[in-house]
N, C-alpha and C positions, 0 to 999 in steps of 0.2 A: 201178159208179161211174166215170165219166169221169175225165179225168189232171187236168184243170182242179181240179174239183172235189176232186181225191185230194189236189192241191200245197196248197190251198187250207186243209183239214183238218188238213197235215202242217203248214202253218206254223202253226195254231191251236195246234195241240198242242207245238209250240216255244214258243211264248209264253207258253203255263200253267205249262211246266218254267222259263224263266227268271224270270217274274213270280214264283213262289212261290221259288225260291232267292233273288231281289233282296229279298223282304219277310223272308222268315227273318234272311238275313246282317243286315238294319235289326234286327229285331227281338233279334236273340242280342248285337248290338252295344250296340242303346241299352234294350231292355225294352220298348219300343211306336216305333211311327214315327205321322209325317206321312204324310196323302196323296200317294201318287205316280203315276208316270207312265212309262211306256216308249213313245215314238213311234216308230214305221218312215216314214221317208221314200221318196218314189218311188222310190229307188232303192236301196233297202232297207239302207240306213242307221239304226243305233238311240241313241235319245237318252234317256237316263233323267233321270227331273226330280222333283222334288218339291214340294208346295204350299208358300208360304208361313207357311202357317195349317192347326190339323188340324181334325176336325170335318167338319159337313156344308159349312160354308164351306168349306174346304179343299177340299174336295167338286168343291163346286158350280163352281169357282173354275177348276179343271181342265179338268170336261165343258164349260164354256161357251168356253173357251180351242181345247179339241179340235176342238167343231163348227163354230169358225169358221174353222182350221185347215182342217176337211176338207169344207169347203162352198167353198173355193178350189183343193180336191184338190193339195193338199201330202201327200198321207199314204195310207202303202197299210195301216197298223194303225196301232191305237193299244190302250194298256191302261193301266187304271187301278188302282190296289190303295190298301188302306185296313187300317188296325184295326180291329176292330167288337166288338161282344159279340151275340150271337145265341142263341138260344133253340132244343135241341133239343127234336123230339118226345117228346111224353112227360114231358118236365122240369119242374122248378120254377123254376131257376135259370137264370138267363143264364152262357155261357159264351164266353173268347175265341177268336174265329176271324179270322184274313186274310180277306179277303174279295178279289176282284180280277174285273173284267168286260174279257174281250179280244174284240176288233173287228175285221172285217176291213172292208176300203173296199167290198167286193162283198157285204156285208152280213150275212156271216156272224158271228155272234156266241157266245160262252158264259161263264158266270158261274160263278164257284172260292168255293166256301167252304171253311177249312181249319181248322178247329177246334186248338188250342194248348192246353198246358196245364203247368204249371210241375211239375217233380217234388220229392220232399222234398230233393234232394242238390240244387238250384237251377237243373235243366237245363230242356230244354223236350220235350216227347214233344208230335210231331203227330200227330193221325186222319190217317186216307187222305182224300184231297180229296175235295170231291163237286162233280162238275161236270155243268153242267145249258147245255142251248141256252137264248138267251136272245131280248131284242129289242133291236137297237142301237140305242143313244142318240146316239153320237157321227157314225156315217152316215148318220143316218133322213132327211136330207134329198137326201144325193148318190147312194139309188142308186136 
């Protein structure tokens, strides 16, 4: 693996450890959050934000936000995180997970699901993440 390529990995895996600690601390603070957002600027400055609105508007509301952001190349990442309820294999029942998609501007991408779940004493016990490469939504035009 090239150094390009090795920094590139390492900042990915930076932003999975922050994105899931920004969504926990929301989550153990209020019991669900709004959609949010951590941007990196060119100059690798980080801006955390939140939808106005939760949902897939809130959503939607972000990503369109982002890629026009990063179709003016303002932005060397961006990461978006969410509540969701998800469906393991096997199951019947839907269950909560974080869910969060980080970016890179050179197009590397991966997708966090974090499964939650409240215990009988009121706390929260997470699974281990499951983290998958993805397809970028927010650079798929700048790279």
């Amino acid at each position: 693996m090239n150094n390009e390529r090795h920094e590139r990995m390492g900042e990915l895996s930076r932003l999975v450890a922050l994105v899931l600690d920004v969504a926990k601390s929301a989550l153990e603070e209020q019991g669900t959050f709004l959609p949010g957002s951590i941007a990196v600027d060119a100059a690798g400055k980080y801006a955390i934000g939140v939808a106005p609105h939760g949902g897939v508007n809130g959503w939607t509301l972000l990503t369109t936000a982002f890629r026009q952001r990063a179709a003016a190349e303002e932005l060397r990442a961006v990461v978006l995180y969410r509540d969701v309820r998800v469906r393991e294999r096997g199951a019947s029942e839907d269950v909560d997970a974080i869910h969060a998609v980080v970016e890179l501007a050179s197009g590397e991408a991966v997708q966090v699901f974090q499964i939650y779940r409240k215990n009988d004493a009121g706390g929260i016990v997470y699974d281990k993440p499951e983290i998958e490469q993805a397809t970028s939504v927010i650079f798929v035009e700048s790279h």
